[in-house]
C-alpha positions as CSV (number, residue, x, y, z in Angstrom):
1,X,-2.1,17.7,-17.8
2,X,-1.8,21.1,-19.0
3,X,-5.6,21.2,-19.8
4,X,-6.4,19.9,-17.0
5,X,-4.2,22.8,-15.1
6,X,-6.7,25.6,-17.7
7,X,-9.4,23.6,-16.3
8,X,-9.0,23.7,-12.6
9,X,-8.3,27.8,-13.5
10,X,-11.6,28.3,-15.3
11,X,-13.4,26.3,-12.2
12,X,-12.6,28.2,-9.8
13,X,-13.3,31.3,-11.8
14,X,-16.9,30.3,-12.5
15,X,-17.6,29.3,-8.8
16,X,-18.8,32.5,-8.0
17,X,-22.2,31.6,-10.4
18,X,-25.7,30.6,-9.2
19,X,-26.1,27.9,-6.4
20,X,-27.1,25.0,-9.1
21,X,-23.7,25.8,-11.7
22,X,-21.8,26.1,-8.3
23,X,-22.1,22.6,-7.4
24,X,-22.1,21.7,-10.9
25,X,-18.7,23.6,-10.9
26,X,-17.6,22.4,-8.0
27,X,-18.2,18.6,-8.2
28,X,-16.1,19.0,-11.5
29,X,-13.7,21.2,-9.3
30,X,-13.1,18.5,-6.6
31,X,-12.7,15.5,-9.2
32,X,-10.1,17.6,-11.6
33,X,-8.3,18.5,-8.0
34,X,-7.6,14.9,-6.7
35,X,-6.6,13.6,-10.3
36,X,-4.1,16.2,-10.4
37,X,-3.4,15.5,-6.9
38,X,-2.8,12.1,-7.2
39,X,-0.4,12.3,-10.9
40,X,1.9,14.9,-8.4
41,X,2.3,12.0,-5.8
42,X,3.6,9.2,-7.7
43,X,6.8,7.6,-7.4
44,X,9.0,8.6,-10.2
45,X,10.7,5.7,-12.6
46,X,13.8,5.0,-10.5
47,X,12.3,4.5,-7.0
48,X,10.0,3.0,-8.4
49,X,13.0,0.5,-9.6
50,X,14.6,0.5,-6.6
51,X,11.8,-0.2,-4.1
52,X,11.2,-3.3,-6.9
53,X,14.2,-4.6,-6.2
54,X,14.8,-3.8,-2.5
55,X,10.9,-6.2,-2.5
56,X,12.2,-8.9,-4.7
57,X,15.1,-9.4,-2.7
58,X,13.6,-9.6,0.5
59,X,10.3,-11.5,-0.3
60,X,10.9,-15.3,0.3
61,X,9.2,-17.4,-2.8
62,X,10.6,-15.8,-6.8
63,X,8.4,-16.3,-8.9
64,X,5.8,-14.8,-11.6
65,X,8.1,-11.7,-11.1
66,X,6.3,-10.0,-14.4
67,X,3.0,-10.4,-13.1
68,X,4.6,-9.3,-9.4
69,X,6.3,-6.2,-10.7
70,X,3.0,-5.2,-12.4
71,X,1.2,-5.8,-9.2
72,X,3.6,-4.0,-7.4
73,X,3.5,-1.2,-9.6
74,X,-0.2,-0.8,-8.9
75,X,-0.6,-1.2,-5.0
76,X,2.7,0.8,-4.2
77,X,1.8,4.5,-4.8
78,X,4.1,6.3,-2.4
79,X,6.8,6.1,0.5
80,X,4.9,5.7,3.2
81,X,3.6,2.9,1.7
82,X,5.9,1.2,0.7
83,X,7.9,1.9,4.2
84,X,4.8,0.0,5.9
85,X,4.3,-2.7,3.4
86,X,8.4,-3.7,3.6
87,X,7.9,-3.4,7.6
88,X,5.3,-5.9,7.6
89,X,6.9,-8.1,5.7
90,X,10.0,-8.3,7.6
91,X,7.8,-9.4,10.9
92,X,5.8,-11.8,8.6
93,X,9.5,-13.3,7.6
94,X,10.5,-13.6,11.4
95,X,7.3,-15.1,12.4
96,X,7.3,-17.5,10.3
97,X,10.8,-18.3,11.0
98,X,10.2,-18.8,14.7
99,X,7.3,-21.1,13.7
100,X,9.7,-23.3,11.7
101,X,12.2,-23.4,14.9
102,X,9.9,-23.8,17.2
103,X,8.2,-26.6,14.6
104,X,4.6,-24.5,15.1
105,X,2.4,-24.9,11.9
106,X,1.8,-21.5,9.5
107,X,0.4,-21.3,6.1
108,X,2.8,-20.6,3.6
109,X,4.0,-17.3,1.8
110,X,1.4,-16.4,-1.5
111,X,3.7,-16.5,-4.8
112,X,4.4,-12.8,-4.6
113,X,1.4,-11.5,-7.1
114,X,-1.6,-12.5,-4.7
115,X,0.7,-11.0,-1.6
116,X,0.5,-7.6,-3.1
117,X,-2.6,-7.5,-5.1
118,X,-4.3,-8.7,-2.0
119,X,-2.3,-6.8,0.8
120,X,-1.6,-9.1,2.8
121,X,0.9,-6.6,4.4
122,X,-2.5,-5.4,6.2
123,X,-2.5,-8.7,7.8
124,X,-2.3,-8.7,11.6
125,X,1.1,-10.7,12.3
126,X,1.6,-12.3,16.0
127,X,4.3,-10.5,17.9
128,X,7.5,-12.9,18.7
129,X,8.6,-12.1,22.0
130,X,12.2,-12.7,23.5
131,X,10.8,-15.3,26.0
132,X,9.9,-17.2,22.7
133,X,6.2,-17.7,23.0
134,X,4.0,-16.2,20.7
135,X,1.4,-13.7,21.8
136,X,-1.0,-12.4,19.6
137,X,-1.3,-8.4,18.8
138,X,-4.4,-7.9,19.8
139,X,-5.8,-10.6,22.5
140,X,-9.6,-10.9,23.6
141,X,-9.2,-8.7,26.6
142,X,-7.5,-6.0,24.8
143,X,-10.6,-5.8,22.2
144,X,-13.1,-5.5,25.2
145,X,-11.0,-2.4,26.9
């Protein structure tokens, strides 16, 4: 990482060259930037943990947890994301809770590897109203407005 920190220095010092080494340079300059970029934003060790835990205690089928925990490590690269991810999962949980009162078929939670390594967080999830019916997020009229 240090390198990579001389690198970035030298970089920008030789941008002020000829057109054809300044892209060259730059191109370089943009890659080396977002690596670094990106080792700066991860999680450390013990969030990391934590958010682990906080996921395996909420999602509803335990099992392949090694192959989950590597899956989570991979998909879960920050906060925000993980902030999102849990809040879908909690309205995927209710939803398919009201289904099972209401006795309304839905598929079946993914063992906990495919969930993530898919994200299926992204999945659009029908809003449960207070009146009980089921509406979805985004009806036909709303996508022709």
């Amino acid at each position: 990482m240090r390198a990579d920190k001389r690198r970035l220095k030298f970089l920008r010092q030789q941008l002020t060259g000829g057109v054809s080494q300044l892209v060259k340079y730059l191109n370089e300059y943009v890659k080396l930037y977002s690596k670094l970029s990106q080792i700066d934003n991860k999680l450390d060790e013990d969030t990391l943990v934590n958010y682990w835990t906080e996921f395996w205690k909420l999602y509803p089928i335990r099992k392949g947890k090694l192959k989950a925990a590597e899956a989570f490590e991979k998909n879960i690269v920050d906060d925000k994301t993980f902030q999102y991810m849990m809040s879908e999962l909690h309205k995927q949980i209710a939803y398919k809770a009201h289904c099972d009162n209401k006795n309304i078929f839905h598929p079946e939670f993914p063992f906990p590897q495919g969930w993530l390594n898919q994200h299926r967080w992204e999945d659009e999830t029908p809003d449960v109203k207070s009146t009980g019916y089921i509406t979805p997020k985004n009806t036909i009229d709303d996508r022709l407005k």
